[in-house]
Backbone as ProteinMPNN parsed JSONL, in Angstrom:
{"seq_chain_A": "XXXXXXXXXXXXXXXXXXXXXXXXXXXXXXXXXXXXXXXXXXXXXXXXXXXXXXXXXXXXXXXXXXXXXXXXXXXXXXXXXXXXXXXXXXXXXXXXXXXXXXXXXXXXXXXXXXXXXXXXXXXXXXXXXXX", "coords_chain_A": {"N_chain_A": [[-40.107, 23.342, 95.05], [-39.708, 21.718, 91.755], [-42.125, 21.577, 89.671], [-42.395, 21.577, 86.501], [-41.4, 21.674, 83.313], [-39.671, 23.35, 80.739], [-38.482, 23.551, 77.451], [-36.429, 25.179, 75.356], [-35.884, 25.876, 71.358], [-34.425, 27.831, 69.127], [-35.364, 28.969, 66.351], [-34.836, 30.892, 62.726], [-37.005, 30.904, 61.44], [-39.817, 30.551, 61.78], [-42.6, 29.761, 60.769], [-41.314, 27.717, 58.799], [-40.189, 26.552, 60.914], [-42.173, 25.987, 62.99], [-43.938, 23.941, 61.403], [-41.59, 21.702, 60.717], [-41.18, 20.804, 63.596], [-43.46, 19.977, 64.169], [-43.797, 17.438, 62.318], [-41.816, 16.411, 63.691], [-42.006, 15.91, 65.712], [-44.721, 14.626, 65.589], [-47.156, 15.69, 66.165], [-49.471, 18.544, 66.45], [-48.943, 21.586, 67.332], [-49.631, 22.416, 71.04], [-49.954, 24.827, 72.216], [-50.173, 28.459, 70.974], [-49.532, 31.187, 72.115], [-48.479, 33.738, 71.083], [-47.258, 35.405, 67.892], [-44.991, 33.984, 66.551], [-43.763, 31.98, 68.224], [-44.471, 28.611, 69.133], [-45.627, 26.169, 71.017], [-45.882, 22.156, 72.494], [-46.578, 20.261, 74.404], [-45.148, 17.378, 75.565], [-44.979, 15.61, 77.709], [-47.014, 15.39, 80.1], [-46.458, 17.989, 81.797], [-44.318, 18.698, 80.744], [-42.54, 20.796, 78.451], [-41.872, 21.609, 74.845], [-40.528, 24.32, 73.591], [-40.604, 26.521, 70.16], [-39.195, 29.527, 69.5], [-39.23, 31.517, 67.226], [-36.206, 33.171, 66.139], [-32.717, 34.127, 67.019], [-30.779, 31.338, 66.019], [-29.458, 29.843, 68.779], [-26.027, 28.5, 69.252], [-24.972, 25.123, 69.273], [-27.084, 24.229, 70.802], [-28.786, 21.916, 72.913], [-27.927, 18.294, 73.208], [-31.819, 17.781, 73.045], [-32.836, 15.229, 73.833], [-35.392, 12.752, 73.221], [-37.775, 9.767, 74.33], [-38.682, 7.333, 72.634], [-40.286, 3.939, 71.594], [-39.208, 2.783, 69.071], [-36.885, 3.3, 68.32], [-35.603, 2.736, 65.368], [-37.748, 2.9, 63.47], [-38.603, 5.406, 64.071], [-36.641, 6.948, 63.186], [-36.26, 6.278, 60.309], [-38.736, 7.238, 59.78], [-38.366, 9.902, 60.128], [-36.228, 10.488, 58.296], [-37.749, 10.127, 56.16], [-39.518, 11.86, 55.934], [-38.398, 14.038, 56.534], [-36.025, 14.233, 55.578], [-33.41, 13.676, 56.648], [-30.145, 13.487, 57.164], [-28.474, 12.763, 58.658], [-28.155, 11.031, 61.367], [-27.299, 8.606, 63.17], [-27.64, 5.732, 65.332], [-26.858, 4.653, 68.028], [-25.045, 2.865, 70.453], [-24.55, 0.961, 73.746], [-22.645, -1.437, 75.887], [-22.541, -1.369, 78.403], [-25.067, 0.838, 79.003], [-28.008, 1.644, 79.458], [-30.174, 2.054, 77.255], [-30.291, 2.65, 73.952], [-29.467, 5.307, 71.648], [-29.81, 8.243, 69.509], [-28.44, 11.431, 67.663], [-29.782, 13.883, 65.914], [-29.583, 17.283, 64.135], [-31.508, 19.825, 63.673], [-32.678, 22.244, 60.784], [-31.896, 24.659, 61.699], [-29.263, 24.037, 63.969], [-30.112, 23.334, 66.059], [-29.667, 20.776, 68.602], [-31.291, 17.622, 68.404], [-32.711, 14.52, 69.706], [-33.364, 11.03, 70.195], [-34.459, 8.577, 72.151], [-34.321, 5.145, 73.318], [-35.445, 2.32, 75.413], [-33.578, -0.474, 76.282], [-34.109, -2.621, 78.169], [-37.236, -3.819, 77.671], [-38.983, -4.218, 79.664], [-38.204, -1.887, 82.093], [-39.37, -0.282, 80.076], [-41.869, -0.011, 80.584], [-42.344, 0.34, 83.265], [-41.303, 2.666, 83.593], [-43.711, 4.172, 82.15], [-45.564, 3.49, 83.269], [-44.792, 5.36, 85.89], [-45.196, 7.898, 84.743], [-47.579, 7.669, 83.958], [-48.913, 6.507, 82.279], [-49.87, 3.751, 82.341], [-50.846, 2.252, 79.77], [-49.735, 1.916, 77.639]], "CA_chain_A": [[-40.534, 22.14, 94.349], [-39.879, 21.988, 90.811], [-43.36, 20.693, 88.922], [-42.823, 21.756, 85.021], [-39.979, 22.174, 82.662], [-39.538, 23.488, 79.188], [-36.666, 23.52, 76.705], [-36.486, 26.423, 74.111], [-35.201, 26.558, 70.707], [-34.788, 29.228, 68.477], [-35.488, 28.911, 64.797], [-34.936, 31.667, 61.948], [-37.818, 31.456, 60.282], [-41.207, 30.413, 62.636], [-43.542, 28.994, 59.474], [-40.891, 26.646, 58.725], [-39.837, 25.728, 62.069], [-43.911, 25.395, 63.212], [-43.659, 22.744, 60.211], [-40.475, 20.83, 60.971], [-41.43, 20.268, 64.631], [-44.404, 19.551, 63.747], [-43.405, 16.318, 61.97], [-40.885, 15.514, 64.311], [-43.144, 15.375, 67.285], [-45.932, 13.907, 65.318], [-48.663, 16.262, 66.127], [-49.994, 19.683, 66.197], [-48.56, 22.659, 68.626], [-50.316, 22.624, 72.004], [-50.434, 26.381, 71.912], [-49.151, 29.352, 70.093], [-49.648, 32.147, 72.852], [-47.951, 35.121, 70.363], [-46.552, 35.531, 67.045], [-43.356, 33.581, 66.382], [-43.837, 30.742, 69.148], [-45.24, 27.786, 69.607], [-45.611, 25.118, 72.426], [-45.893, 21.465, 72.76], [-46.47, 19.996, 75.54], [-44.535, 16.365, 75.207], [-45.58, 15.049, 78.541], [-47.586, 16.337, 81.424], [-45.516, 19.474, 82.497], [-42.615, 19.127, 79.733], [-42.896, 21.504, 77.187], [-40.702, 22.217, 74.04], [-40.835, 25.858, 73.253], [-40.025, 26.749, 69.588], [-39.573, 30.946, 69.394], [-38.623, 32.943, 66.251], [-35.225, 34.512, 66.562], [-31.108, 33.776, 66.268], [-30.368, 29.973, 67.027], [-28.102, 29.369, 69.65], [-24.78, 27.85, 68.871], [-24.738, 24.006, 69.599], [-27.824, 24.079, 71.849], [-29.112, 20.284, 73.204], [-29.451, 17.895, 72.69], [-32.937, 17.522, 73.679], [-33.489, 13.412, 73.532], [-36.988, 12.39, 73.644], [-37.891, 8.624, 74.689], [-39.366, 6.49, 72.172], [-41.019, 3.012, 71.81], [-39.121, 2.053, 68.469], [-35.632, 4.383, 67.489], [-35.355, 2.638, 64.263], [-38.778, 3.535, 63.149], [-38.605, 6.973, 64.171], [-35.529, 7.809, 62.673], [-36.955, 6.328, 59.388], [-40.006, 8.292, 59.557], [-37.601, 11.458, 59.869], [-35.484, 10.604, 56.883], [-38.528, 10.06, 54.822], [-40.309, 13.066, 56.172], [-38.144, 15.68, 56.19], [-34.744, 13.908, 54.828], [-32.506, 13.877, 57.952], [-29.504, 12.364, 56.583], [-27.189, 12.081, 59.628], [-28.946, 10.164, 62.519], [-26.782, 7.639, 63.649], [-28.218, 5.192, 66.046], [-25.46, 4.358, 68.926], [-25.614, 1.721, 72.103], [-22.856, 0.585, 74.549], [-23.097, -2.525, 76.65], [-23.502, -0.63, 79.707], [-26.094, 1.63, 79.068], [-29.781, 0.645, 79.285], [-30.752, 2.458, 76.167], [-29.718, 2.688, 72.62], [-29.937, 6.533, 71.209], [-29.168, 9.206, 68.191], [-29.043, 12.775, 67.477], [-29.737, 14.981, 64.423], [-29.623, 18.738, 64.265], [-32.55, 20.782, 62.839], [-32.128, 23.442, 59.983], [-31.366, 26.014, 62.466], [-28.768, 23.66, 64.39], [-30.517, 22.509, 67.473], [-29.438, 19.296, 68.058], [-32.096, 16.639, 68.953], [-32.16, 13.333, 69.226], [-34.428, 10.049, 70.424], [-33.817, 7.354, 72.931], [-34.982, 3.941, 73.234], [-35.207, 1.453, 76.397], [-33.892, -1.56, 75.488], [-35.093, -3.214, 78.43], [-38.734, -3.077, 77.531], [-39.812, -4.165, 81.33], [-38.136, -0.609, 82.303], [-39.771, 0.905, 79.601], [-43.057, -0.285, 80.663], [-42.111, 0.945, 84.084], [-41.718, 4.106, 83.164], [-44.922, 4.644, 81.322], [-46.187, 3.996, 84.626], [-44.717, 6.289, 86.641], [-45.626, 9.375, 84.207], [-49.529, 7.882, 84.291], [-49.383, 6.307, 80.992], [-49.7, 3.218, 81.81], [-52.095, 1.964, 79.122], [-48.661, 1.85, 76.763]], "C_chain_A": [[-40.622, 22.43, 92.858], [-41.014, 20.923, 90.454], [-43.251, 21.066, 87.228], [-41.453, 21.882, 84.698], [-40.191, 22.566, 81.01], [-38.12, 23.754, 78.953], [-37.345, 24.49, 75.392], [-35.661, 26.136, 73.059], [-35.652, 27.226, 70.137], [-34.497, 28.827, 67.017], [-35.282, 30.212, 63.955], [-35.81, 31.678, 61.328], [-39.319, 30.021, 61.104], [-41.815, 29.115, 61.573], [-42.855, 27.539, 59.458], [-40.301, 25.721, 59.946], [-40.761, 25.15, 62.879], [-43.706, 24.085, 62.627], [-42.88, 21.698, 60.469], [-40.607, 20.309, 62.475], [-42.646, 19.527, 64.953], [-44.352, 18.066, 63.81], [-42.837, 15.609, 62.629], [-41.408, 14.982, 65.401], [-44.705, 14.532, 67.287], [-47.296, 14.312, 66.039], [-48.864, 17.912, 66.247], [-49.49, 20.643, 67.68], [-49.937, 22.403, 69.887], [-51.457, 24.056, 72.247], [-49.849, 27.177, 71.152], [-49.715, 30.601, 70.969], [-49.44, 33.331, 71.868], [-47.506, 34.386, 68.894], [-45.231, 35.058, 67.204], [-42.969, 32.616, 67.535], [-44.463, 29.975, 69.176], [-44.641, 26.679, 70.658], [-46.362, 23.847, 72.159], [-45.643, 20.618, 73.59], [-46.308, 18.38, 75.41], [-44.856, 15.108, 76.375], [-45.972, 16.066, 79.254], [-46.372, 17.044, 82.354], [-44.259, 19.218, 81.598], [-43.195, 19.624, 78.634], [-41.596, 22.275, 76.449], [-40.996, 23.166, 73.489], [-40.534, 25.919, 71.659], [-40.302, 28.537, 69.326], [-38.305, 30.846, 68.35], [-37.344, 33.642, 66.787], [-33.51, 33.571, 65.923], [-31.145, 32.11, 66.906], [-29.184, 30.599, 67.662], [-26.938, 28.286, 69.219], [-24.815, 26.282, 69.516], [-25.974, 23.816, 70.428], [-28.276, 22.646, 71.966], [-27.959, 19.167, 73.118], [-30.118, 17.851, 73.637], [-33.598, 16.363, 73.075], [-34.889, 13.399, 74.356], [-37.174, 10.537, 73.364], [-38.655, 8.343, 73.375], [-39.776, 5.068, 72.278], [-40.174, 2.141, 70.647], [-37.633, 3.191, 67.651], [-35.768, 4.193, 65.559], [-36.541, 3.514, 63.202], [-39.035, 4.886, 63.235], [-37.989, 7.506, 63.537], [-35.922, 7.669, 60.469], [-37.842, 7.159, 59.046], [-39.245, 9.767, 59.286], [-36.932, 11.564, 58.885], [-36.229, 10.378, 56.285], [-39.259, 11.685, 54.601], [-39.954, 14.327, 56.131], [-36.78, 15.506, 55.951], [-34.016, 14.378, 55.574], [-31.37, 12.531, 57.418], [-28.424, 12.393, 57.777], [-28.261, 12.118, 60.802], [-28.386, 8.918, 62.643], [-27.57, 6.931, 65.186], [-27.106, 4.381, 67.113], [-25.815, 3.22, 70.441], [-24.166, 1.495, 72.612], [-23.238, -0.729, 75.461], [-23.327, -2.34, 78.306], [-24.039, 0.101, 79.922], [-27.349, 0.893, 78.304], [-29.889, 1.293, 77.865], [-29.88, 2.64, 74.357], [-30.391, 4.81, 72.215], [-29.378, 6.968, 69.72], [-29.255, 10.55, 68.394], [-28.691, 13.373, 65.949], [-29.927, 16.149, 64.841], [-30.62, 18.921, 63.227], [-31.839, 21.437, 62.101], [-31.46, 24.362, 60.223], [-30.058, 25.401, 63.41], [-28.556, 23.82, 65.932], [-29.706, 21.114, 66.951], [-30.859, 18.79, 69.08], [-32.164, 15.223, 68.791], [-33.514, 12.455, 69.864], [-33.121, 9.105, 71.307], [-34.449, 5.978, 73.007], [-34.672, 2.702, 74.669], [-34.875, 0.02, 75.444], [-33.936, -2.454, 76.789], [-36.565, -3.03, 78.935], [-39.783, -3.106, 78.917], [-39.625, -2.759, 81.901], [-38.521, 0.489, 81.692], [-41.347, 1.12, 80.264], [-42.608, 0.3, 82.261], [-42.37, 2.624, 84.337], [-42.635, 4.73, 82.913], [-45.879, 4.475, 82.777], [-45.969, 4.758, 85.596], [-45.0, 7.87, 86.369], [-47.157, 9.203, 83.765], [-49.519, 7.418, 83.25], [-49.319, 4.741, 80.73], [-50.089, 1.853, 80.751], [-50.887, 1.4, 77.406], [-48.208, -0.067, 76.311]], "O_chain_A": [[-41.455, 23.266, 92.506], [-40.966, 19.737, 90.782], [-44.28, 20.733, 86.64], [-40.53, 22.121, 85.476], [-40.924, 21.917, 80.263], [-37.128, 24.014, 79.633], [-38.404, 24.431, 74.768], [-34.492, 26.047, 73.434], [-36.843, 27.537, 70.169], [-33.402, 28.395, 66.657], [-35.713, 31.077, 64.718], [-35.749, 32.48, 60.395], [-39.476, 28.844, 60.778], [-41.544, 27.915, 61.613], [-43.379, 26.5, 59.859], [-40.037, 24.519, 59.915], [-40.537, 24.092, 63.468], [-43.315, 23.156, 63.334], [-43.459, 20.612, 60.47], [-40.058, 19.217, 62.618], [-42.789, 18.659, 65.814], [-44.667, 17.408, 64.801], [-42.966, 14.386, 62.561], [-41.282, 13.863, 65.898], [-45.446, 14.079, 68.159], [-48.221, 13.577, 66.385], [-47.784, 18.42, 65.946], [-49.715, 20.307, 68.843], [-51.097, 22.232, 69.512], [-52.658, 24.298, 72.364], [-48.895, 26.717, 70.525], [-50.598, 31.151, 70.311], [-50.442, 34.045, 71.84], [-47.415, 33.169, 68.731], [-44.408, 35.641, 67.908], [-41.764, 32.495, 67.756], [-45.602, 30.431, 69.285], [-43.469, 26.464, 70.967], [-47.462, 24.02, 71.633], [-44.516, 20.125, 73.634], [-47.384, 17.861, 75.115], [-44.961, 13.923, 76.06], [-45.585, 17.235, 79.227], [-45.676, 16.643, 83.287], [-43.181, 19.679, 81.973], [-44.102, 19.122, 77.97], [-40.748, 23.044, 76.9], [-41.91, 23.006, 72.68], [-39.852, 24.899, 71.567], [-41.43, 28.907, 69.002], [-37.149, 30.43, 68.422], [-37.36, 34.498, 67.672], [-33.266, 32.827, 64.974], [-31.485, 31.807, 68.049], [-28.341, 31.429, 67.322], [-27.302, 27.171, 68.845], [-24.581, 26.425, 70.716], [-25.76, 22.741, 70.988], [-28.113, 22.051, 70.902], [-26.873, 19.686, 72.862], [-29.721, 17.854, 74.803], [-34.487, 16.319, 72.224], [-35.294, 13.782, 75.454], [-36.752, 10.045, 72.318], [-39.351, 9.293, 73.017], [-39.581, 4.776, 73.458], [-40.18, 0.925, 70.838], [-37.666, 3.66, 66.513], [-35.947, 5.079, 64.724], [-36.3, 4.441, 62.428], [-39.728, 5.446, 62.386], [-38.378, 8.584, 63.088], [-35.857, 8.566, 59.628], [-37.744, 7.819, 58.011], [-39.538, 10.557, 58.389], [-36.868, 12.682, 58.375], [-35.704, 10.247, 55.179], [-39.448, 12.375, 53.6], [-40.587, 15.351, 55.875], [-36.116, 16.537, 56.062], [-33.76, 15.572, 55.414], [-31.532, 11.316, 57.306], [-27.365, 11.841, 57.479], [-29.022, 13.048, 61.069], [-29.063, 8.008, 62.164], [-28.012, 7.705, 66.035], [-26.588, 3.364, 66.652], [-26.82, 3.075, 71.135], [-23.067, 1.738, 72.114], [-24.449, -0.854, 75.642], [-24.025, -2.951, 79.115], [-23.903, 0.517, 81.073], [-27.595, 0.158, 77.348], [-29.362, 0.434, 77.158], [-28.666, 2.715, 74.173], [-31.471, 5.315, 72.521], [-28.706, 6.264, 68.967], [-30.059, 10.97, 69.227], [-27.719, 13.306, 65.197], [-30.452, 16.262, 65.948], [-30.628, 18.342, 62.141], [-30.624, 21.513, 62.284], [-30.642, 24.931, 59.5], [-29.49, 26.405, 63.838], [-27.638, 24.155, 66.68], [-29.338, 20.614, 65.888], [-31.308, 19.335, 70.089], [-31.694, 14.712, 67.774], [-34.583, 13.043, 70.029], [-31.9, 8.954, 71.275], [-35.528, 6.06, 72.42], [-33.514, 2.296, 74.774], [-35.453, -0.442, 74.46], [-33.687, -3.566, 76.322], [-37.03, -2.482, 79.935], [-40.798, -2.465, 79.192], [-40.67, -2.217, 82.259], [-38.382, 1.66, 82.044], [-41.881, 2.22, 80.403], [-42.628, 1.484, 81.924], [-43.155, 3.373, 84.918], [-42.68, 5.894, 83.314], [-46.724, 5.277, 83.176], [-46.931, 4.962, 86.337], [-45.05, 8.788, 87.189], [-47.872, 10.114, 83.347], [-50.484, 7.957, 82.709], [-48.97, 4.24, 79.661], [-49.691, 0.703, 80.937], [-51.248, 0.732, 76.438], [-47.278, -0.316, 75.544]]}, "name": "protein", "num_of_chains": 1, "seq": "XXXXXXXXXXXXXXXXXXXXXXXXXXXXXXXXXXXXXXXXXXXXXXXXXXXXXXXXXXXXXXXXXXXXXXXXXXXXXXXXXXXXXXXXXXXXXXXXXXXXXXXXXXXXXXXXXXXXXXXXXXXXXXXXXXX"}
């Protein structure tokens, strides 16, 4: 039975990658177990690792759901000047998305329900739903 998951990247330089995920996730590491890692735990049992060391070549993306793409992606080009974030949709897929690459060239990106009855769905099946 799988119950948890995490996703790892790897940054060159910790301080600034603490910092930059920081912002992007809009709040404060969960934990920092050791030197040169930290953890955020994004929902109950998903956690995005960031450890100190070589990036990986092309790694993700790792899309994370939001409530409002446009707004997010704003907030990231004001906040830490993310100038390629294209925002993409198709007429047969429920969601509208993007991805940008970090400094270290993760890629990550955001998703968005665009129908908001299935988003609201959702938020209830991961306990949240107060959304």
């Amino acid at each position: 039975m799988i119950f948890e998951v995490t996703f790892q990247v790897r940054v060159s330089d910790i301080k600034e990658g603490h910092k930059w995920y920081e912002v992007v996730l809009n709040k404060k590491p969960d934990l920092q177990p050791h030197s040169g890692f930290v953890e955020w735990e994004i929902l109950p049992g998903c956690w995005l690792q960031v450890a100190e060391g070589i990036p990986s070549k092309a790694s993700g993306p790792l899309r994370l759901g939001v409530t409002n793409i446009i707004a997010e992606r704003e907030r990231l080009v004001k906040e830490l000047g993310i100038d390629h974030f294209e925002i993409h949709s198709r007429e047969e897929v429920s969601a509208k998305w993007g991805t940008f690459t970090d400094p270290w060239g993760n890629q990550l990106g955001f998703f968005e329900y665009l129908d908001k009855i299935e988003e609201k769905e959702r938020f209830k099946q991961i306990g949240e739903g107060s959304f």
